[in-house]
N, C-alpha and C positions, 0 to 999 in steps of 0.2 A: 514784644509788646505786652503790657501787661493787664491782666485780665480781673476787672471789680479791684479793692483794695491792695495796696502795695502787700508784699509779705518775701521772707527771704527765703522764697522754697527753692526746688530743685532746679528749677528754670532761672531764677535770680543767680543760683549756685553757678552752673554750669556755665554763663557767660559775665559773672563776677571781673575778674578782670579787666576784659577788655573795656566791661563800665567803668569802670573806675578810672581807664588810661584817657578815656571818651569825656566822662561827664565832668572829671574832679581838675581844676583850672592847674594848672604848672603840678601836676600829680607827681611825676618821677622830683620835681623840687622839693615838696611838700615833705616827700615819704623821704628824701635823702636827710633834709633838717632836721626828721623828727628824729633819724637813724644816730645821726650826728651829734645832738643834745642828747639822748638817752646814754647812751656810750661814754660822751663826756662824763654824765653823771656815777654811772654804773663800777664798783668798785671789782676789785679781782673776787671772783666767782660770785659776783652777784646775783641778785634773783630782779629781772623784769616781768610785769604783767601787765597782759595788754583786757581791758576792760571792754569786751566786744571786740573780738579778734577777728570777727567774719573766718576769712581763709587763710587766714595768718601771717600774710605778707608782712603785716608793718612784724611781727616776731621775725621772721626769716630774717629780716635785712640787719636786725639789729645782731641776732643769733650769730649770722656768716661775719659779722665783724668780730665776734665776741662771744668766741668756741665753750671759752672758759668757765661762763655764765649758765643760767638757769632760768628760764623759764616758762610760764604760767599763760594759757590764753583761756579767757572765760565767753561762753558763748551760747547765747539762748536758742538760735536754729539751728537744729538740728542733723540739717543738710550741711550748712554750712562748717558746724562742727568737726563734724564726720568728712570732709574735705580739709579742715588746717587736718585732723588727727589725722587721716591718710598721709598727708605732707611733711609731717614729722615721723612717719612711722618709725625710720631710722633711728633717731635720734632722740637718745634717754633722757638727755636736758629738757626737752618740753615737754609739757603736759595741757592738753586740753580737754579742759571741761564742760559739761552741759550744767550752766549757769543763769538764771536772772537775776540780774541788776540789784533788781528791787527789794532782792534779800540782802544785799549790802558786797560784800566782795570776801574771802576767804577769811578767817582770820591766820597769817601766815606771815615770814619774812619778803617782805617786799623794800628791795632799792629804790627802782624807777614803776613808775605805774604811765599806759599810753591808754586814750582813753581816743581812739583816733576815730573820728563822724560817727560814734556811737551816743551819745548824748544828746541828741536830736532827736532819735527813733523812742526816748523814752519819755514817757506819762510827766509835763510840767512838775506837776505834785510830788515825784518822785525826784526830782532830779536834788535838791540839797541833799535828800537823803543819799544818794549814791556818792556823791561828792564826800558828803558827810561822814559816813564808811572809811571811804579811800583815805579822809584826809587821819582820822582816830587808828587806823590798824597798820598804814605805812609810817614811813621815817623821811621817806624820799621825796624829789619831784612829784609832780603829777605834769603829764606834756597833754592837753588839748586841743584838739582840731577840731572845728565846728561851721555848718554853715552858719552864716549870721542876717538879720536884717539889716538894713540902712536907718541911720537916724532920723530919719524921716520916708516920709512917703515919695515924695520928687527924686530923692536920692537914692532912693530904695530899688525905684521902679529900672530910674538909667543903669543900677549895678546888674537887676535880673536881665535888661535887654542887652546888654553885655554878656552876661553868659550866656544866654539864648543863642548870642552870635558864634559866641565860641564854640557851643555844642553844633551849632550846623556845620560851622567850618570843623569838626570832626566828623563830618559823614551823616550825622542824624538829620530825620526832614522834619518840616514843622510840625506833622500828625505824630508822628511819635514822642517832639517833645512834649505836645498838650497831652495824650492819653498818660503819659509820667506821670508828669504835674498836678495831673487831676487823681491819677491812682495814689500819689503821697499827700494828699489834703487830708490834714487830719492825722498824720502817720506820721511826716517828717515836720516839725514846731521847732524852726528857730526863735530866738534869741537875739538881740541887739549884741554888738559886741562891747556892752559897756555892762550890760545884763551877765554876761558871762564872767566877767572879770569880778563884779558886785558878788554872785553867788559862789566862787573861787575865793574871796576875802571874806567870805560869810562864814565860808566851812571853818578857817582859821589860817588858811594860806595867806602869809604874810608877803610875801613880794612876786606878784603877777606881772611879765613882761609879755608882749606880742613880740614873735619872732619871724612870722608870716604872714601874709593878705595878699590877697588876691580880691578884689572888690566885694562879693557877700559868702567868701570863706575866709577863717583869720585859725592862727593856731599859736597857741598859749604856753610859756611855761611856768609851772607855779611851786612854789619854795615855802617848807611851813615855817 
């Protein structure tokens, strides 16, 4: 239960996971497509980097397909950091860094870039320029996941009471979903998913296709 503002500390760290399997609609679907497109795209020994990697899962899954490959997860908590870097410790292909966004992304080789429910947690103002970044210093896709709004209000409202249902029918009760929801006001700012696509073809990404939806989550791939 989370306490005054969202933040991804130790406490978010430590039960990471099993929110994600909880909160995020068709989550093992989500994370397999994204595994699935990146891979597709990813040439022999290429380099992935995932933009907000939390604990690194969406890297592992692509990784354990794709020995051959290399790389990169950027990450501003610190806890959470410090849990993908424990997770790869083994393993010399990855690297994860203590990174924000909003200085833009390495400048380095990058194939595929995954930017996966990270671009939500970041400052509106900031977000072409992250985008903006990604799209000037890689060559590659960029794959987006994001929550999104409804196109309207009526529409909007029946997608959140949808997931609402879904998060109960995962175990959670209704006080814990309002103490969430009111600890990410302010913290978590979607996006329309026509907003998404607009600010994707803004950066200079020429052909943005949706490859997933689930009612107010949608996930993107985008080609410069």
């Amino acid at each position: 239960m989370p306490v005054g503002k969202w933040e991804f500390d130790e406490t978010v760290t430590a039960v990471f996971d099993d929110m994600l399997a909880r909160s995020i609609p068709e989550f093992k679907t989500m994370r397999a497509a994204v595994s699935d497109i990146a891979c597709e795209f990813l040439p022999n020994g290429g380099v992935v980097l995932d933009a907000g990697c939390s604990r690194g899962g969406a890297l592992a899954a692509v990784i354990a397909r794709r020995p051959d490959c290399t790389a990169v997860g950027l990450e501003i908590s610190e806890p959470m950091r410090q849990s993908a870097a424990d997770r790869f410790k083994h393993d010399s292909n990855v690297t994860i860094l203590r990174w924000d966004l909003r200085n833009g992304i390495p400048d380095q080789r990058v194939d595929v870039t995954l930017a996966v429910l990270t671009l939500q947690f970041t400052p509106i103002e900031y977000r072409q320029q992250i985008i903006g970044s990604i799209r000037e210093r890689t060559n590659g896709p960029l794959i987006l996941v994001e929550k999104v709004l409804g196109r309207g209000h009526q529409i909007d409202q029946k997608m959140v009471d949808l997931y609402y249902r879904m998060k109960r029918s995962h175990g959670y009760t209704q006080e814990q979903i309002d103490t969430k929801r009111h600890s990410l006001e302010g913290q978590l700012v979607p996006l329309t998913a026509a907003g998404n696509e607009t600010l994707l073809k803004d950066c200079g990404y020429q052909s943005v296709d949706c490859f997933w939806r689930w009612m107010n989550f949608a996930a993107w791939i985008a080609l410069p």
